[in-house]
C-alpha positions as a Markdown table, in Angstrom:
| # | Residue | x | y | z |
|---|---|---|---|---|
| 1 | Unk | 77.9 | 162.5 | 127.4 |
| 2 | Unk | 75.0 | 165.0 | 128.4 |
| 3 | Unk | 71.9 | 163.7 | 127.4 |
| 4 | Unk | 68.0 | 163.8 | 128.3 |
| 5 | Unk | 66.7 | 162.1 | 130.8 |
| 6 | Unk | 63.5 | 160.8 | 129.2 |
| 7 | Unk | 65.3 | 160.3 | 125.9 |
| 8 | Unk | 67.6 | 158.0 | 127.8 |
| 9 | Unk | 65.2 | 155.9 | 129.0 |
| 10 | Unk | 62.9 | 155.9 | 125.9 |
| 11 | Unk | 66.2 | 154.9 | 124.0 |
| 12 | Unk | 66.6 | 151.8 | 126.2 |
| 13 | Unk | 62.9 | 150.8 | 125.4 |
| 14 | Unk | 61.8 | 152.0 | 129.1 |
| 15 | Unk | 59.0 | 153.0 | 127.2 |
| 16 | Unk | 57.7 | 156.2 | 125.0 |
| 17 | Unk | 58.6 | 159.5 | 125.7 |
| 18 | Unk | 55.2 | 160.1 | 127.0 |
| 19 | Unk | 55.0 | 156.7 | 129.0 |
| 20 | Unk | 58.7 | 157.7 | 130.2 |
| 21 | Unk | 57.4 | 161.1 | 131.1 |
| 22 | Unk | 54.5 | 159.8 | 133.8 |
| 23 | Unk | 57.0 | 157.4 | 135.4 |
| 24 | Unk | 58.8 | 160.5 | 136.3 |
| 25 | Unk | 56.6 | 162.2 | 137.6 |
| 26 | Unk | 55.2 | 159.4 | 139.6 |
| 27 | Unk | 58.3 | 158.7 | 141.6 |
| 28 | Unk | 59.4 | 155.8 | 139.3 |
| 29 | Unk | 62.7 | 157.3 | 138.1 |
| 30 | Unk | 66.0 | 157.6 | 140.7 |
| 31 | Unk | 69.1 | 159.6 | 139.6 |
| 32 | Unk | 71.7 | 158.5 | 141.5 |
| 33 | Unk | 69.5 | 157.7 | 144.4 |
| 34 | Unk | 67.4 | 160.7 | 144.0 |
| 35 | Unk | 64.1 | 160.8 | 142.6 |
| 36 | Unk | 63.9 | 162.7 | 139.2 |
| 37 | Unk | 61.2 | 165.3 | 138.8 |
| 38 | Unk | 61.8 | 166.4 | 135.4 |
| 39 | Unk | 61.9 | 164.1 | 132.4 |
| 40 | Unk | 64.3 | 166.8 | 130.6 |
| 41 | Unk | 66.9 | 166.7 | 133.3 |
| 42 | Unk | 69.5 | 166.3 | 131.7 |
| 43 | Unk | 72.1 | 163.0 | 132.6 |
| 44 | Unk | 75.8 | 161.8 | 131.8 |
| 45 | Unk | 74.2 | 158.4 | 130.4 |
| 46 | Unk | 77.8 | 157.3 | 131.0 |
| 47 | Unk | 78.1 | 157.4 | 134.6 |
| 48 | Unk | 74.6 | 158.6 | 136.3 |
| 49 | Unk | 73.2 | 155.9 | 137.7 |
| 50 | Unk | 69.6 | 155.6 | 136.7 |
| 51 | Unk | 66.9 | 153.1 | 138.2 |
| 52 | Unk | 63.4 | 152.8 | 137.2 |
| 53 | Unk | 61.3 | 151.5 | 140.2 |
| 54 | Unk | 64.4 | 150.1 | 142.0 |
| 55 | Unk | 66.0 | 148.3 | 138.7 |
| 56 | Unk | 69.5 | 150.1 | 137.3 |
| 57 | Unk | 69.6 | 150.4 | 134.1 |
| 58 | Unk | 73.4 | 149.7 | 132.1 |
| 59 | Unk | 74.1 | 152.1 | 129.5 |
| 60 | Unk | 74.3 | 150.7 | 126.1 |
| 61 | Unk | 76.7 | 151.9 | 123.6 |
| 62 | Unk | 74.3 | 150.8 | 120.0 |
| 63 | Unk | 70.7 | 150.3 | 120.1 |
| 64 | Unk | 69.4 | 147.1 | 119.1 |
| 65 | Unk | 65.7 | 146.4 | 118.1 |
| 66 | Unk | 63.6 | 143.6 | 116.5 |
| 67 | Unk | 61.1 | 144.8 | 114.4 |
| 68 | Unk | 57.9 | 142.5 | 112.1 |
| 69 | Unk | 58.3 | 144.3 | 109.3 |
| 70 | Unk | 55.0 | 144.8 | 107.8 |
| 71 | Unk | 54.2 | 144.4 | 103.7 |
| 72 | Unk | 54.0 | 147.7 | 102.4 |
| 73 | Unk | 57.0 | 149.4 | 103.6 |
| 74 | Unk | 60.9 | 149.5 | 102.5 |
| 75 | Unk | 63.7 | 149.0 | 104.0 |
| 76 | Unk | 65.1 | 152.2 | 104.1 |
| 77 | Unk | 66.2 | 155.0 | 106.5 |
| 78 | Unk | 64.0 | 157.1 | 104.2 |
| 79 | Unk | 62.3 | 157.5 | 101.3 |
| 80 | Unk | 59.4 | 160.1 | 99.4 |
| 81 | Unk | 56.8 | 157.5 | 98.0 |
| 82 | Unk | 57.2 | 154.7 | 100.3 |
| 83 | Unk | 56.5 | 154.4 | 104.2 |
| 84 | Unk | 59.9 | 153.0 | 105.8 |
| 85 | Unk | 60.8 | 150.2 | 108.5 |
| 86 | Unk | 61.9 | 153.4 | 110.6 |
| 87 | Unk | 58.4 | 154.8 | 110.3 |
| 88 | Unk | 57.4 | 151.9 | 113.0 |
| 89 | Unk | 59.2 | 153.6 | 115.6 |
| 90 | Unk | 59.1 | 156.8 | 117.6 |
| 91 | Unk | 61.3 | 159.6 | 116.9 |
| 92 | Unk | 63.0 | 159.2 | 120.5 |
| 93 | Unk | 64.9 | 155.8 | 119.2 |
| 94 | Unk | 65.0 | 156.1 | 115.8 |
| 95 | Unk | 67.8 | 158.6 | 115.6 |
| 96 | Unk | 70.7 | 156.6 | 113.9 |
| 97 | Unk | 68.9 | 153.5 | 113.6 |
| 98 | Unk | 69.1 | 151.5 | 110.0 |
| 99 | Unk | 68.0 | 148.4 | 108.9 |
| 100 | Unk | 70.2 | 145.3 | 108.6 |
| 101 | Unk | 69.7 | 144.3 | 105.2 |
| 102 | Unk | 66.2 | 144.1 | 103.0 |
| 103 | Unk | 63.0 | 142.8 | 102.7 |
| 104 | Unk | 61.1 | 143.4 | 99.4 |
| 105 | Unk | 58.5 | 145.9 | 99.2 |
| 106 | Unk | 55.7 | 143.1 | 99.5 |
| 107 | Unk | 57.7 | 140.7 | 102.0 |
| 108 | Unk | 57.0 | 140.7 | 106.1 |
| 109 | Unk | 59.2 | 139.2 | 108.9 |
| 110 | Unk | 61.8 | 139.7 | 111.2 |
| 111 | Unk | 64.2 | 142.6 | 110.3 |
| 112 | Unk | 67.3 | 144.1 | 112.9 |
| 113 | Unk | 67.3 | 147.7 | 113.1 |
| 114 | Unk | 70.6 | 149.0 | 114.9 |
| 115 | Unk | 72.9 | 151.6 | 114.8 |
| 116 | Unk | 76.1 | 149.1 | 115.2 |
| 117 | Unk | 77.8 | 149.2 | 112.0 |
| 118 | Unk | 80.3 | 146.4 | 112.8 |
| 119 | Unk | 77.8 | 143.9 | 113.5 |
| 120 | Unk | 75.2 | 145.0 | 110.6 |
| 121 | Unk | 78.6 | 144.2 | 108.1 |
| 122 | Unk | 79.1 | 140.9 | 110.3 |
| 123 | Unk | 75.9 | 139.8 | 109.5 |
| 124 | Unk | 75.8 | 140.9 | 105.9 |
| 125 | Unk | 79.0 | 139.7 | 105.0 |
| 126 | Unk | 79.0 | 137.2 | 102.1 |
| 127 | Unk | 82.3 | 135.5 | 103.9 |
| 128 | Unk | 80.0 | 134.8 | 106.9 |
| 129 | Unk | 77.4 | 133.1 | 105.2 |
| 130 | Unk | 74.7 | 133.9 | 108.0 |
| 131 | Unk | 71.7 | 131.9 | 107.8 |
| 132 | Unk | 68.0 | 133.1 | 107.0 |
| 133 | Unk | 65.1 | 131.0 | 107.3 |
| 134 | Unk | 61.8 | 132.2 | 105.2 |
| 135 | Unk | 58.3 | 131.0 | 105.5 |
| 136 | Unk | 57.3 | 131.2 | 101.6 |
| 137 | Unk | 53.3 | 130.2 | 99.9 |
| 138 | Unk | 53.8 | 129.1 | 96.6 |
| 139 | Unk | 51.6 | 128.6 | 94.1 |
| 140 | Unk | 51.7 | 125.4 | 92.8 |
| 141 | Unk | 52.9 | 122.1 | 94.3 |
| 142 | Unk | 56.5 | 121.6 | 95.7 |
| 143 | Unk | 58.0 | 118.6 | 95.5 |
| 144 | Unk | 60.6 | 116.3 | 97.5 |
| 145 | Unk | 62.9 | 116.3 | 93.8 |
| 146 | Unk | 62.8 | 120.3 | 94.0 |
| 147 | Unk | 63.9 | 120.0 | 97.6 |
| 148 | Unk | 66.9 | 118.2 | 96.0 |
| 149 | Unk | 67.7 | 120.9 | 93.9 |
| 150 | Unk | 67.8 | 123.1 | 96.2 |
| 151 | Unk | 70.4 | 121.7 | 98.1 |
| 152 | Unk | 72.8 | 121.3 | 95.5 |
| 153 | Unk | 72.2 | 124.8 | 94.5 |
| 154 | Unk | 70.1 | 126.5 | 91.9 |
| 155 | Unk | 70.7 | 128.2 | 88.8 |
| 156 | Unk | 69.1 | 131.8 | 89.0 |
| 157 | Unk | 70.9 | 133.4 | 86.0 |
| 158 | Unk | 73.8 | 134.8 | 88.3 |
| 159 | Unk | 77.3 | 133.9 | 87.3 |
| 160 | Unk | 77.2 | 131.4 | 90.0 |
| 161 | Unk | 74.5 | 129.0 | 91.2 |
| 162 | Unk | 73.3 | 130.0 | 94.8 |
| 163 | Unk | 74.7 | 127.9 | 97.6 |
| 164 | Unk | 73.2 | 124.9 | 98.7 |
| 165 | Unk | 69.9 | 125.7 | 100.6 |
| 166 | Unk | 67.6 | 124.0 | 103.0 |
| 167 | Unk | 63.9 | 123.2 | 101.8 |
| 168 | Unk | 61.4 | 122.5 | 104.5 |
| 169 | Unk | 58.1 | 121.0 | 102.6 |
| 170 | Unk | 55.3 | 122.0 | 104.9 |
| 171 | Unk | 52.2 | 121.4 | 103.1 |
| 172 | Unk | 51.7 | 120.4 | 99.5 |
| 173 | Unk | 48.9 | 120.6 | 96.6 |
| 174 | Unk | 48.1 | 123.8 | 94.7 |
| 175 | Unk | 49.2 | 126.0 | 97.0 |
| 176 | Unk | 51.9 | 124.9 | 98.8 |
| 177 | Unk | 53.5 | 126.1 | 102.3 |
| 178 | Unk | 57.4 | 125.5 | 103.1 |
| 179 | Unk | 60.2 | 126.3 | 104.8 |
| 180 | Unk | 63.6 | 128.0 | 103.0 |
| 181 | Unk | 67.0 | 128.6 | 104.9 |
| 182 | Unk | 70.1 | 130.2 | 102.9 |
| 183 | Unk | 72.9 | 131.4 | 103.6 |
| 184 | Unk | 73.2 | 134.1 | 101.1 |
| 185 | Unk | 71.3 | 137.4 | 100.5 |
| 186 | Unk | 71.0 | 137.9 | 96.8 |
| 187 | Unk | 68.9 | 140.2 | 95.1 |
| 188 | Unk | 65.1 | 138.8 | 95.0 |
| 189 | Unk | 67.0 | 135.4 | 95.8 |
| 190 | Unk | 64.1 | 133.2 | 97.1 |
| 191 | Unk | 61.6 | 134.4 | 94.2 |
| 192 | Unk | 64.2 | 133.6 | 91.8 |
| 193 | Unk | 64.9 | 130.4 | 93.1 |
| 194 | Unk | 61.2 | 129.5 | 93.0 |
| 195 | Unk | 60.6 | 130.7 | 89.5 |
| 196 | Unk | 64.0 | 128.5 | 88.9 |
| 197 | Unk | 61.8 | 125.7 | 88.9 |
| 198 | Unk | 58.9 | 126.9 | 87.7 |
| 199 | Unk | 56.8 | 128.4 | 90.8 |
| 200 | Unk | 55.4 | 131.9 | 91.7 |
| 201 | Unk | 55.9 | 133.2 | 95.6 |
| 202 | Unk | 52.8 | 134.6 | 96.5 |
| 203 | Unk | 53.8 | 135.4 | 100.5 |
| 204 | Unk | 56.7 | 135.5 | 102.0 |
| 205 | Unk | 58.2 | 135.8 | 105.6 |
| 206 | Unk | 61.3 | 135.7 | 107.2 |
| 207 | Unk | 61.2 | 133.9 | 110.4 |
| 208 | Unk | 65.0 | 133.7 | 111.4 |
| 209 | Unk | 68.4 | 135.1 | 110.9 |
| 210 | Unk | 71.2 | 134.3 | 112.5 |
| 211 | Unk | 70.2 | 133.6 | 116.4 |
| 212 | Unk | 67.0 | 135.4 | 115.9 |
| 213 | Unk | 63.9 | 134.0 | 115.6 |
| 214 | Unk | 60.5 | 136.2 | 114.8 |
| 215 | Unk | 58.0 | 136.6 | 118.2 |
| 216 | Unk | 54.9 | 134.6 | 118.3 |
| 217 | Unk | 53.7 | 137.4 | 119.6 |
| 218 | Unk | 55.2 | 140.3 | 117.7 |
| 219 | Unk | 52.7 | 141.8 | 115.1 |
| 220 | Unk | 53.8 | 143.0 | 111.8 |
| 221 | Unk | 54.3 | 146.7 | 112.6 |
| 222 | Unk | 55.3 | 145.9 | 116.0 |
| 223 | Unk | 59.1 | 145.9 | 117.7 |
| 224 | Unk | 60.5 | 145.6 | 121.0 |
| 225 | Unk | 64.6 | 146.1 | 122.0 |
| 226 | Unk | 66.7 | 142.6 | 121.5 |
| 227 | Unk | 66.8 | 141.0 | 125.1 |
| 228 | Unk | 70.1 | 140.3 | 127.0 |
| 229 | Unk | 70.0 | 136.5 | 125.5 |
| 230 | Unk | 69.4 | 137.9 | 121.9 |
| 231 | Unk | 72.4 | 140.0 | 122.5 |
| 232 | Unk | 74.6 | 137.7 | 123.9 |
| 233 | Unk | 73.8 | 135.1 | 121.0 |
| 234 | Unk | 75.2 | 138.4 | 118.8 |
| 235 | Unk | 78.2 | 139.0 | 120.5 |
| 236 | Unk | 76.7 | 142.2 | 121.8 |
């Protein structure tokens, strides 16, 4: 498959197209042993073989990236009143990208943009019951009989009670900090199980799901291509 050169390498997070360009152009780039001189050379990105200073690069059949989704935006691939998750990246990798799952309007944290279908149902499936771990404020004080609760499963006016989930007290008092893990992905699920006994999110973020685990480091807004371990740990 025919494809441009400084698409290619933007695509496997060498960089922007821009940053990709003055690689080229300063030696960086080999084609098959040969220095590249123009970033829209165009490549089979299935069996050139492409180095940037000295380091091959493997051809990757889906795009995988992490990305801190900010507050403020929607999981979406677009949308007319609402800035979306894909907005965060540059128009050289976002082609075919789309979010694995959703975060509310108002809620930040880790979120898997891809364009691998099979592994965006793996991890979505109810049947699989893939963890996600939240970081939630509330207001008001939660308590150790609460935690209880919410592993035995909590009523949130669904035909079913949601599965058992993990409660992680963090801090207490008026405004309390914890830690939630479930293995569902119901509609406003954490707020609803809060307000199932009686307290209001007021931040949420989710820190986890699955293998991954939110960056230090990684800013909401930020994102960065999953690394060889992250991909392994997916099966990809």
């Amino acid at each position: 498959m025919s494809v441009r050169l400084d698409k290619y390498l933007a695509g496997l997070g060498v960089g922007t197209r821009s940053e990709v360009k003055k690689k080229v152009r300063a030696g960086q780039v080999t084609v098959n042993g040969v220095s590249a001189v123009r970033p829209e050379m165009k490549i089979d990105e299935t069996a050139d073989e492409v180095c940037v200073n000295g380091e091959k690069l493997t051809y990757a059949r889906f795009a995988y990236y992490l990305l801190h989704k900010p507050a403020g935006c929607v999981c979406a691939v677009s949308d007319r009143v609402h800035r979306t998750v894909l907005d965060y990246l540059p128009d050289t990798v976002r082609g075919g990208l789309f979010p694995v799952g959703r975060l509310d309007l108002d809620t930040e944290g880790l979120l898997l943009l891809t364009d691998d279908g099979a592994l965006a149902h793996a991890l979505l499936s109810p049947a699989k019951h893939v963890k996600k771990t939240y970081y939630v404020k509330v207001d008001g004080e939660v308590t150790d009989e609460e935690a209880c609760l919410f592993r035995r499963g909590i009523d949130i006016g669904d035909d079913k009670p949601t599965l058992p989930a993990e409660l992680v007290i963090l801090s207490g008092g008026r405004a309390s900090e914890a830690e939630l893990t479930i293995s569902e992905g119901r509609y406003h699920q954490v707020k609803r199980m809060f307000a199932a006994v009686g307290k209001e999110v007021v931040y949420l973020k989710r820190i986890a799901m699955g293998p991954l685990v939110l960056p230090e480091d990684l800013k909401p807004g930020q994102y960065r291509p999953l690394t060889k371990e992250e991909r392994a740990a997916l099966g990809r």
